[in-house]
N, C-alpha and C positions, 0 to 999 in steps of 0.2 A: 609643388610641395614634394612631388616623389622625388623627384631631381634633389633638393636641398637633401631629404632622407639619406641617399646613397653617398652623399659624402660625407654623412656624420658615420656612419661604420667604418668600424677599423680594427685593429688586431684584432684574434681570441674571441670575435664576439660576432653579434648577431647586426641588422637592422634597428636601432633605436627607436627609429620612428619618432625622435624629440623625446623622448620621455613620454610622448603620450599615451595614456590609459589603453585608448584605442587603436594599437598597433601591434608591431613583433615586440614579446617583452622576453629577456633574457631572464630565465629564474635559477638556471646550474649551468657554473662553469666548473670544469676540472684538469687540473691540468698533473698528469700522475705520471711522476721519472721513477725510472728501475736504472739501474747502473752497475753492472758486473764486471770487475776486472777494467774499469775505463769504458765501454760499449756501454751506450745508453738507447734506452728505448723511451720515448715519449708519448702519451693519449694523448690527447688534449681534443674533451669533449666539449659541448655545447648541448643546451637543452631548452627551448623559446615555445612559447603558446603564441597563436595571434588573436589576440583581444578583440578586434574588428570585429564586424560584421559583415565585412567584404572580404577576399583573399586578397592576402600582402607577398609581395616577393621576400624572402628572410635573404641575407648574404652572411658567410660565413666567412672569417676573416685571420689569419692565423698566419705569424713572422716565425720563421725557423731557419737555423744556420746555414747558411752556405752550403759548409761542410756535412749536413743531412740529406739523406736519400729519405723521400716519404716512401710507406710500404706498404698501407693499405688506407683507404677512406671509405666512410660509409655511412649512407643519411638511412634515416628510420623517420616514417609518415606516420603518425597512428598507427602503429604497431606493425607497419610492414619497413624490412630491411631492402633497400636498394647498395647494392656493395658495386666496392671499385674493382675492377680488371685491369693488368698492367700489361698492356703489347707494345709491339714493335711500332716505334716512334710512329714509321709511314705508313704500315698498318691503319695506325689510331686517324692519320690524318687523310685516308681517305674514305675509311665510315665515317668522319664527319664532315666532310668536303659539302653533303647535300646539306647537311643541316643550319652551316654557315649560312649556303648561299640564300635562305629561306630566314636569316635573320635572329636566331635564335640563340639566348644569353649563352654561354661558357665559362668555363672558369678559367682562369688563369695562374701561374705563376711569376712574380717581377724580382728584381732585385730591389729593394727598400730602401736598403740601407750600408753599411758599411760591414756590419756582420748577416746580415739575415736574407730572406729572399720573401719572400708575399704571400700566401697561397690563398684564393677566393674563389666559391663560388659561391652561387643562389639556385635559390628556386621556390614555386610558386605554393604558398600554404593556403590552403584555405581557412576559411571564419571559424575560429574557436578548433583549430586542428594543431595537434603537437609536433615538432619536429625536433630530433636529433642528428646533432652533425657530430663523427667519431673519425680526427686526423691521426695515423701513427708515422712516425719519422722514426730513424736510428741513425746513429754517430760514433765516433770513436773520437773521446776527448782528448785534447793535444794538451800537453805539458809543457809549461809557459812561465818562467820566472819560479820556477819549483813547485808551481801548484795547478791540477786541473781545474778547470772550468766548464761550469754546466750551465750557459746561458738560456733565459727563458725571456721572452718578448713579453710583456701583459697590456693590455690596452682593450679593456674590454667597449669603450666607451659610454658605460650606463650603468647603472644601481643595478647590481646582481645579490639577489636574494641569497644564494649558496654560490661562494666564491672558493676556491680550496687548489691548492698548490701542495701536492703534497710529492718527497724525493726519498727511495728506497736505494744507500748504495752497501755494495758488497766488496770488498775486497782483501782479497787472502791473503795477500801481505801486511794486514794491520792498519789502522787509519790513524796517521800522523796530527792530523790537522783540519777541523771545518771550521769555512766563514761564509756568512751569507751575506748580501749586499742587494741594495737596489735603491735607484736612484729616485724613486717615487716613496722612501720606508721614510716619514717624518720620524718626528718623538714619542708620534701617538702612535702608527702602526708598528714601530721596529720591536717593541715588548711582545709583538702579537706574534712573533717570529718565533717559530718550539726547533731548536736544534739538540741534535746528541748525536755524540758516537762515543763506542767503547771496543777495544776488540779491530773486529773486522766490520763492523755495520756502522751504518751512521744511517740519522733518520732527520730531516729535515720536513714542517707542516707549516704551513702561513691560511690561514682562513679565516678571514676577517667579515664583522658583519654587514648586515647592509648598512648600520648607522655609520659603523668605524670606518665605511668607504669612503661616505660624504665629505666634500671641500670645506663643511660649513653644515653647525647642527640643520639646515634648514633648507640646506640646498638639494637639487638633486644632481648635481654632476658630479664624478667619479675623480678619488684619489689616485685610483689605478690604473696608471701609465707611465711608463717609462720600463728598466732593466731589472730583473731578478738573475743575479747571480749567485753560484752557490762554486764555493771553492773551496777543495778539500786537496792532500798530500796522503801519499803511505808509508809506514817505515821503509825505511835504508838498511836496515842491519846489512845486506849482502846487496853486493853492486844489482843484481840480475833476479826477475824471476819468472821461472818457466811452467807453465799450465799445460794439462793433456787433456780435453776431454770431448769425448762422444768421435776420437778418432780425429780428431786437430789439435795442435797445439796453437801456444801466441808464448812468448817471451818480450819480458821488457828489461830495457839494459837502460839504468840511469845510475854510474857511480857515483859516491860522492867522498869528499877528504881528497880530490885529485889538485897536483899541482895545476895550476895554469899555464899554459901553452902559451911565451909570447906568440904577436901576430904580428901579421905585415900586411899591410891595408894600402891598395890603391884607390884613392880617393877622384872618380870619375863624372865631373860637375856638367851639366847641358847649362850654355851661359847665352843661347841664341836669342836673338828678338822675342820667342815669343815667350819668354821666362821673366820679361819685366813685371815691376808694379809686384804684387806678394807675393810670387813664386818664388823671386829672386831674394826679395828680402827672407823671407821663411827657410831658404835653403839658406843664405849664410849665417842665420842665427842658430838653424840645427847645427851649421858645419866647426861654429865656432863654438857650442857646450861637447860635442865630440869627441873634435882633437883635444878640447880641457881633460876629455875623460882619458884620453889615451895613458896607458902604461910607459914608464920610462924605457922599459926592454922592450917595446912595442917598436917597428918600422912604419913609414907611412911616407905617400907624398899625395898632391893633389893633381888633379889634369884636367885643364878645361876648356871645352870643345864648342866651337861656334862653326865659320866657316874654313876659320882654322884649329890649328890644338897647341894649347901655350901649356908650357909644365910650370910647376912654382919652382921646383928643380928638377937638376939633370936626374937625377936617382934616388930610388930610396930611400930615405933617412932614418936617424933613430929619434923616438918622439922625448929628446930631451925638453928639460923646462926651457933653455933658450929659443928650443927652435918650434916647439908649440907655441909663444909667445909671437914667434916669426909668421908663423901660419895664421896665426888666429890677424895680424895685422894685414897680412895676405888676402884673406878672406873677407875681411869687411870693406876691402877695396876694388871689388868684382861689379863688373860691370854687365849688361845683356846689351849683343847685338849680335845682327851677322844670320847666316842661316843653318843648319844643322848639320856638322861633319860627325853623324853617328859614328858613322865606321872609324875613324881618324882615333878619334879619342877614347876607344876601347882600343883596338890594339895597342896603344901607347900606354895604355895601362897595364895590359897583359905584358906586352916587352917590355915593362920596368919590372914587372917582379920577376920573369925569366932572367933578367940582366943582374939583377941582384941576388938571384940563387948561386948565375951558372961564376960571379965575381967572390962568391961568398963573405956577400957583405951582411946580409940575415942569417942569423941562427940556426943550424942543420934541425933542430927540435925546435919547431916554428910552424904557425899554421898563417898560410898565404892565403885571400881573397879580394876579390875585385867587386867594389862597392860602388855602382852606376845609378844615375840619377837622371832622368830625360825628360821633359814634356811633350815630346813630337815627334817625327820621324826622320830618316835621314833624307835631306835634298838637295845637298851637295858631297864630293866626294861618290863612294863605292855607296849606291843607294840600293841595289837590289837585297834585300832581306834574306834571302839561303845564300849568298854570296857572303854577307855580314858575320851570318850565323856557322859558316864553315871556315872563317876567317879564324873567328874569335876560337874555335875547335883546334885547328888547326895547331892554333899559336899557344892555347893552354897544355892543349895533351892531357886535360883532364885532374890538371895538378891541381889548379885556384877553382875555388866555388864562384861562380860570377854570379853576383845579387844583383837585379836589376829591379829597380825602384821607377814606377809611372805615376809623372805625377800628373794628377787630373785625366782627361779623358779625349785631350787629342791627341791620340797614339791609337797604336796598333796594341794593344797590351795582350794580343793570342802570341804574336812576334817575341812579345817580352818575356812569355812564359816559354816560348819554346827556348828561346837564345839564352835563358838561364838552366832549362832542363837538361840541354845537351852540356852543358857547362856546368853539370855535379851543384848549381844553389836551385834559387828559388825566385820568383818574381812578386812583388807587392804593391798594391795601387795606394800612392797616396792620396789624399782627397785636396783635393780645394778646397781648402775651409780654414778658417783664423786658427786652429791646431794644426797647421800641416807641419810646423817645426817638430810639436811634439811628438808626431805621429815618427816622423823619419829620425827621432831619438830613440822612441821606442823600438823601434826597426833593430837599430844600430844595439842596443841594449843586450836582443836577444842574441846577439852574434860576436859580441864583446869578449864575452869571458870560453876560448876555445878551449878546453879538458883534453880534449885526444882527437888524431889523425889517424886518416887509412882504417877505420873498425869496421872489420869482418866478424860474422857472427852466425858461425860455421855449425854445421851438423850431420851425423852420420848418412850418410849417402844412400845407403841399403835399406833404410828403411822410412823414410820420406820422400813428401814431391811436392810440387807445385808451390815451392816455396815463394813469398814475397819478396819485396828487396832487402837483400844483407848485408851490401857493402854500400857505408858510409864516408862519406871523403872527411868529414868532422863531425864531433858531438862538443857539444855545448853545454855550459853548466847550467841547470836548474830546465833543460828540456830533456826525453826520452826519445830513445828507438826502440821503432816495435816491430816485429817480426812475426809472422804466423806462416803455416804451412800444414800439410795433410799430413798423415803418418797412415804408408802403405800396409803393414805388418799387425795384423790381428794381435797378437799374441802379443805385440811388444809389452815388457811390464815395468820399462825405463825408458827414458830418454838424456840423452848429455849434451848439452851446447858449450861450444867453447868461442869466448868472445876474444878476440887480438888486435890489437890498436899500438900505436908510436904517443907514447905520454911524454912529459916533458922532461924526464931524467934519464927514463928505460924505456923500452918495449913491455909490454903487458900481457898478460893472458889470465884473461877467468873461465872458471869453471861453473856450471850450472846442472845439476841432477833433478829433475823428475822421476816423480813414481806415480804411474797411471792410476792404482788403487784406490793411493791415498786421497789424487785433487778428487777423482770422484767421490768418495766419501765424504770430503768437506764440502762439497756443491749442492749432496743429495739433501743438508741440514737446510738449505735457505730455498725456504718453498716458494717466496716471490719473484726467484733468479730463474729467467728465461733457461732453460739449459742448453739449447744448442748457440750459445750466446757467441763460443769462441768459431765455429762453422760461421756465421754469421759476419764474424770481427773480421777471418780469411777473409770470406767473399768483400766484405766490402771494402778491407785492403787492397785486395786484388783489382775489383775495378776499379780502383780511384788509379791504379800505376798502369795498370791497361790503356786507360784512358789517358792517360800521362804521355805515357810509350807514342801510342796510335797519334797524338798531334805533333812529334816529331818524326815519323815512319815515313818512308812514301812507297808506293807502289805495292807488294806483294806482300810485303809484310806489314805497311799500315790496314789493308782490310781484313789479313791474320788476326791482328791483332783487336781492332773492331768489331771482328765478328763473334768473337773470346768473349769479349764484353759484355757485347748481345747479351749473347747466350748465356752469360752468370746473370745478366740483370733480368731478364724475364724466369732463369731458375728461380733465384731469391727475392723475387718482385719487389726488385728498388726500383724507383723513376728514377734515371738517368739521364743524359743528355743523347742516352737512345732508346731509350724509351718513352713512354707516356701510359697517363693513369685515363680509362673510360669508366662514366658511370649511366647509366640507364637511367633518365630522372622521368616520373610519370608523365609530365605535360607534353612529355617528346616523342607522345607512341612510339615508345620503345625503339627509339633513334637511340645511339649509344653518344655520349658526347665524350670528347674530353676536357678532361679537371684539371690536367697536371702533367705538366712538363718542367724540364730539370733547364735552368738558363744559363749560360755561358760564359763564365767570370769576363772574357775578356770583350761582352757586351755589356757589362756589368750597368751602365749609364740607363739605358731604356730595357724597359720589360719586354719577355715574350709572351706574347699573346696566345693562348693556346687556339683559339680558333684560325686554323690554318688552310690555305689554299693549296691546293697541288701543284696549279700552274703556277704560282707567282712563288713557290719554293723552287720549282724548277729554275724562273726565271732567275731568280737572286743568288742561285748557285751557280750563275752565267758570270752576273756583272752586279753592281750596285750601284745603280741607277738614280743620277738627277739630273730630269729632260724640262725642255716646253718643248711642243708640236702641235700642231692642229691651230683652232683659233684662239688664242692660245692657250694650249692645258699645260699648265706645271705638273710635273710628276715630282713625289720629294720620293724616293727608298729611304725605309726604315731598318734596316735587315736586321737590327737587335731584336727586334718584335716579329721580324718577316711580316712586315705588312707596307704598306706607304700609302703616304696621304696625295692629293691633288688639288687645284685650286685652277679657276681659270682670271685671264684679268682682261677687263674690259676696258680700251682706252682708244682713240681717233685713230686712223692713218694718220700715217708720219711719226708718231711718237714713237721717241728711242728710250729701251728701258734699258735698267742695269740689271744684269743675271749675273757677277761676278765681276766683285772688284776685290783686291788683296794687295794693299798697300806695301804691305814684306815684300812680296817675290814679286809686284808689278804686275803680276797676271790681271788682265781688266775685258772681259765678254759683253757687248753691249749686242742690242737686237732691234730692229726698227719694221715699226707695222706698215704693213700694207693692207689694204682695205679690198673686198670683191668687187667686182666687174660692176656697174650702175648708172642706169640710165637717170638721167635729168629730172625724171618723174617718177622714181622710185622713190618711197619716202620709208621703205622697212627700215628696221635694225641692221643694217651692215658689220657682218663678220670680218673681224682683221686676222693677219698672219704675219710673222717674220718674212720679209722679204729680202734684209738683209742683215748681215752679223760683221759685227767688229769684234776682231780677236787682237789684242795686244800682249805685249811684255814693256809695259812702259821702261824700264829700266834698262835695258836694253836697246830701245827704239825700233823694235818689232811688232811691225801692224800689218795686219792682215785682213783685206775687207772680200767679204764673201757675199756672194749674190746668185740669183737663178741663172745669173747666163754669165758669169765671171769670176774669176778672180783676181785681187789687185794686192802685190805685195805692197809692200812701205817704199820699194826702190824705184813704182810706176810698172813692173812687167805686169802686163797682163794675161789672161790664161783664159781659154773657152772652161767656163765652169764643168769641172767633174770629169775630165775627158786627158788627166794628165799628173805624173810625179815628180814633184820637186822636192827638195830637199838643201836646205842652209843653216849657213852657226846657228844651232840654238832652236830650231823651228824644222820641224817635218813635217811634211804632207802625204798619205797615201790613199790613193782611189781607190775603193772595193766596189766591182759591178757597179762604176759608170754612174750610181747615185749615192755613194756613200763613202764619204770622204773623213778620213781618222787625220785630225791635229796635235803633235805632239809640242809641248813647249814647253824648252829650255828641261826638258827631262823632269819638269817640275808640273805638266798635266796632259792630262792625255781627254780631248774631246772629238767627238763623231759628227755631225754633220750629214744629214738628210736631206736631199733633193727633191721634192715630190713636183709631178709633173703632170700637166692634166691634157686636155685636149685644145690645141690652141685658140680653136673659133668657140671654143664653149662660153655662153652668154653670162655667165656668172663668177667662176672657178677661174683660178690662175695659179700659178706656177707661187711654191715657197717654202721657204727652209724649216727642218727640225735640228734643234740642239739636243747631243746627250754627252752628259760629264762621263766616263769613264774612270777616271782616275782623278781626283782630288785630293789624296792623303799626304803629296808632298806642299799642300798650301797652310799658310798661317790660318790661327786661330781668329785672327782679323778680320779674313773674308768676309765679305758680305756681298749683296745684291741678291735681288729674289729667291736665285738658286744657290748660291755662297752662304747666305746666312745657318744654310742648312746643313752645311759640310759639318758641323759641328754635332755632337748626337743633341736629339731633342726629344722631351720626353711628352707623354699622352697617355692618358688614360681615356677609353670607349666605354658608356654606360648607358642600360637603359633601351637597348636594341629592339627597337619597336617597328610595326608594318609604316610605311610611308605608303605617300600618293602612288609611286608606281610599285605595284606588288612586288617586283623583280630587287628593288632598288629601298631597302630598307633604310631607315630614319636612326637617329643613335645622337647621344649627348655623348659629345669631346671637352675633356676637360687638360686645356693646354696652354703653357702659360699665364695660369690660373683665371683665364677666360674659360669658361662654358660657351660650348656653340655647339649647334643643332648642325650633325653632316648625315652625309646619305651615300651609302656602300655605291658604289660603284663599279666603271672601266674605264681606261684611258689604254690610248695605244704606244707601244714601241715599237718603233718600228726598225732596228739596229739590225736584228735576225733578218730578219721577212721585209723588204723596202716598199713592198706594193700592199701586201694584205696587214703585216701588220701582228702583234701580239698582245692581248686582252693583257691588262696588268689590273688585279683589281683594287679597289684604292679605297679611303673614306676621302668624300668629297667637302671640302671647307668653301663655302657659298661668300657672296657679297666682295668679291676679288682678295681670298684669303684674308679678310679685316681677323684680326684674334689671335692668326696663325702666324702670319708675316710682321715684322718688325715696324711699327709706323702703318701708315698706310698707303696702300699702290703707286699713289702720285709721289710720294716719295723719291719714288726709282725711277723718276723720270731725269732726263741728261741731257745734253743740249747739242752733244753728236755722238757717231757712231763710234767715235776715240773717246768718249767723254769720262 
């Protein structure tokens, strides 16, 4: 029953406990936005009794944007405050290294969803004892089709006595326009919605009661789930406007009445094997409402890359009605095969719009981008990634934006953010899901309509610093640029910025004047405006482009610039992706745990766990690991979560299993047991081990059988096992210290190979192999076999961590692949570093030969040879 409990909680909310009487009952939610100038600050409290008689674990459950830094959190017991502390990431992760290994719940942060990220924790209430949970996050809303957005998650899942959403904004440009929305607002709730502004305020309440929650006069489940959005605009009178206060400024530049910039669009399509079935179709039906959209003064061509790169034409074109007509028949006759020439079909994009500048076949007043679309990575052609990403630099010079679009989640998508960072755009994950067309129109939507190129957004030198980024390669209609920076000069009692961009007729320059006085005099009238709001708006500009900076950096200036970040994020106590949130919860004698960690877009697929290990963060900043070794333990790495599951499989000598097989690239790893040493009259359980590996590239006709005392190409040479370097088309071998042999294949994966070697007359033990994947990211999505199926991200959730049989080795509900199954923390060994002793990885253990975890079951992956 407590297991069922913990998966009815969800957003915004507590433990349900079913609705019953006798449980965690939520009686106040609130959820209360402040909005200054675009900088939003959000509470979002909770308020539960546990009705029991017994103590209940409460969990607290709360979705907040991507783009939010949480800033402080804090549970109140009966009247006592336990508050959050924000330190340095690996600080936080080795105060609680003890408390992990001891079993003890944590909170975490995941990625949810497509906008939001997760935040949860719990902890333990006693009978008839009150608890309050109090989250803050801040943001700076982005401007999107002419209007911000202030998304709110609600999902309390239960009848809340006091439910209340209430949005205080401010802003001194005047307020254009409010809409409220939300996908959960029937006929009956949307009246219940109080909006207004006038002036510079607007004020937004929704507080519904507990009847007007119910699904049904009679029910008790809750109306309240899904999206609250609130979207509001501010006058235009003047292109630009600039705020001074508390010793910072921020300016926002969004013109409007500008002509339109035609544009020149290379259109860069991934057409390989692994895009069949609805990638493929979804991408030509965005491709083809697109180019419908295209402008007649608009350029475009398309280019699409597999193992090769075919253009639809030689060059650029103008997007006449004949020849949008031509494309669109072009495009609904695209086919997927073949395997991934990343590199091939970006540069061929970049040199058609250099080729079309330097021929002047496109308009000198003209905005240029390269619009890329991939599912995978590259595994033919130039595949190294800083080789790709200096290519593409190279060949741009910085002129076209490169937007690079990922769709789905076999990709590198940190790759995609870099190789669009250094390339003046921006990277976007498309999802897999029956909207992907829409998704990648909407993409296209916001980058449609270009206003102006080159916009610098300049200021006097002498009396500022630490300014954010000012130069824009484009602006777009209906989004903004925003700018903040310190102001050195006490005294100052003005400020001037002058904004300069290439528009579609002329060159341009605005003017913008501040007076210090005055914005503070209009800030000091609105008492519920945080005031050091625009301090605040800097810093957290600042580390968003720090952090930016730092994943394209290397060497001297990437930990420059890391450590910048640090150090603003533990000034301004944001969680960021270096930092982490500790909270001291009673039942932990003042063990400090952590709550909250900031996840990694371009992990976006699987959550980070915030209970982390020192050693196996160590270890996963080595390599990213999927082995068997020993009798056999599967190791899977999760490195989105930094953590990894294990599983052992129990099956006879002789049995050959499949650890990878990959129909695209032919790669196929098979592994055959062998059994210990036993006498005639031994009737124990007999432990098995690989004693031998089949490594192929069917495709190719490269086989490679490996054993304790051999090895055998595909041509019959043979080789004393481990004692020699070879090297042939398409296949490398190289021996590290005599037992540790790395297989490269076809440049398309890279596997290790483990010797272990015991003492020859020993009456039990014998000699046999460990596998470790090393490299996997140039194989298809297809993969599979024990260890293949795993290349793919997988997701998990850990609940419920409780003492097991052996004290050391805690017990926990996994919930994956929406199986429930009972595992137990463990270690399994790597043995890649260390050959002889070995390195502890610690793991959650999936019992009964990974049944729940693994696709089918064990016997499955049985094959009928070591080729098989």
């Amino acid at each position: 029953a407590r297991t069922t409990e913990l998966a009815d909680q969800k957003v915004g909310g507590l433990d349900p406990g079913h609705g019953h009487p006798k449980g965690i009952e939520i009686y106040w939610v609130k959820i209360d936005c402040s909005v200054t100038s675009r900088f939003s600050r959000n509470v979002i409290t909770s308020r539960a009794v546990n009705r029991a008689n017994v103590s209940k674990e409460a969990f607290f459950d709360v979705e907040l944007p991507k783009t939010a830094f949480i800033t402080n959190f804090t549970m109140t017991i009966d009247g006592v405050t336990y508050p959050g502390t924000i330190k340095e990431k690996e600080v936080a992760q080795k105060q609680y290294q003890k408390a992990v290994s001891s079993g003890r719940t944590a909170g975490l942060v995941k990625a949810s969803g497509r906008k939001t990220e997760k935040f949860s924790v719990s902890v333990n209430v006693a009978a008839a004892s009150k608890i309050t949970f109090e989250l803050t996050y801040e943001e700076l809303l982005k401007r999107s089709f002419g209007k911000y957005e202030l998304f709110i998650k609600v999902n309390p899942k239960q009848l809340v006595n006091k439910f209340e959403i209430e949005a205080n904004i401010f802003e001194p440009q005047g307020i254009s326009d409010l809409e409220v929305e939300g996908t959960f607002l029937n006929n009956e709730l949307l009246p219940l919605v109080q909006k207004s502004y006038s002036g510079k305020k607007a004020h937004v309440l929704f507080s519904p009661t507990i009847d007007q929650q119910r699904t049904c006069d009679n029910c008790t489940t809750s109306l309240l789930q899904g999206d609250f959005l609130i979207k509001y605009d501010v006058n235009r009178d003047i292109p630009s406007n600039l705020q001074i206060v508390n010793g910072y400024f921020v300016h926002f530049f969004a013109p409007k009445n500008l002509a339109h910039l035609p544009k020149n669009v290379a259109f860069v399509i991934d057409v390989s094997g692994s895009m069949w079935g609805s990638k493929i179709r979804q991408a030509k039906e965005a491709m083809i409402k697109i180019v419908e959209d295209l402008k007649e003064d608009d350029h475009f061509n398309i280019i699409l890359f597999e193992s090769e790169v075919r253009k639809w034409k030689d060059g650029i074109i103008k997007a006449t009605p004949e020849n949008v007509q031509e494309a669109k028949y072009f495009i609904g006759n695209i086919t997927e095969s073949g395997l991934t020439n990343f590199n091939g079909g970006l540069m061929a994009g970049i040199e058609m719009l250099n080729n079309a500048h330097k021929l002047k076949i496109v308009p000198e007043r003209s905005a240029s981008l390269t619009i890329m679309l991939s599912d995978g990575e590259a595994n033919v052609g130039e595949t190294d990634q800083f080789r790709i990403q200096e290519n593409a630099k190279n060949a741009s010079q910085g002129k076209y934006p490169l937007y690079s679009l990922g769709f789905g989640y076999n990709l590198d998508y940190g790759f995609l953010e870099r190789l669009s960072k250094v390339n003046n755009g921006v990277a976007r994950r498309i999802y897999d899901d029956s909207d992907a067309a829409l998704q990648l129109q909407g993409f296209y939507d916001e980058v449609a309509n270009p206003l102006l190129t080159d916009v610098a957004l300049e200021y006097p030198e002498n009396v500022i610093s630490d300014v954010t980024e000012n130069n824009f390669k484009h602006y777009y209609d209906g989004s903004e640029l925003v700018v903040a920076g310190r102001i050195t000069d006490n005294d100052l009692n003005s400020i001037t910025a002058e904004v300069k961009a290439h528009g579609a007729l002329k060159d341009l320059t605005f003017t913008e004047q501040a007076d210090v006085e005055e914005t503070a005099k209009a800030f000091e009238e609105q008492k519920y405006i945080f005031g050091e709001y625009i301090e605040r708006l800097w810093a957290y500009l600042t580390i968003r482009q720090l952090l930016e900076k730092s994943s394209i950096a290397t060497g001297y200036e990437k930990g420059n610039l890391t450590a910048k970040a640090l150090e603003m994020s533990l000034k301004y106590k944001f969680v960021t992706p270096l930092t982490s949130m500790i909270v001291t919860k009673p039942e932990d004698d003042e063990e400090p745990e952590v709550v909250a960690d900031k996840p990694i877009e371009a992990y976006q697929q699987n959550f980070v766990m915030v209970f982390l290990v020192t050693e196996w963060q160590q270890y996963i900043d080595v390599q990213f690991c999927f082995a068997v070794d020993g009798d056999p333990h599967f190791i899977i790495a999760v490195p989105q979560k930094e953590d990894a599951l294990c599983f052992n499989i129990n099956e006879d000598p002789g049995a050959v299993l499949s650890l990878i097989s990959d129909p695209v690239t032919g790669i196929v790893v098979n592994g055959q047991l062998i059994g210990e040493k036993k006498s005639n009259n031994d009737v124990r359980e007999q432990n098995t081990y690989f004693g031998k590996l089949g490594i192929a590239n069917i495709h190719r006709n490269i086989k490679i059988e490996i054993t304790t005392e051999q090895i055998i190409l595909h041509n019959g040479v043979k080789r004393t096992a481990f004692s020699w370097l070879d090297e042939v088309i398409f296949l490398t071998l190289v021996i590290k210290r005599k037992k540790s042999m790395e297989v490269s294949m076809d440049n398309g994966a890279k596997f290790v190979v483990i010797l272990h070697q015991v003492w020859k007359k020993h009456p039990l033990h014998r000699d046999f192999l460990g596998f470790y994947t090393l490299d996997s990211h140039r194989l298809s999505q297809q993969t599979h076999g024990l260890l293949g199926q795993f290349f793919r991200p997988i997701d998990f959730d850990i609940l419920e961590v409780h003492p097991g049989s052996d004290p050391e080795k805690p017990d926990a509900t996994m919930v994956v692949k929406n199986n429930w199954l009972t595992v137990t923390r463990g270690w399994q060994k790597d043995y890649t570093e260390d050959t002889r002793h070995g390195l502890n990885v610690p793991c959650w253990f999936v019992h009964n030969n990974g049944e729940g975890l693994i696709d089918g079951v064990h016997t499955d992956y049985i094959v009928p040879s070591i080729f098989g």
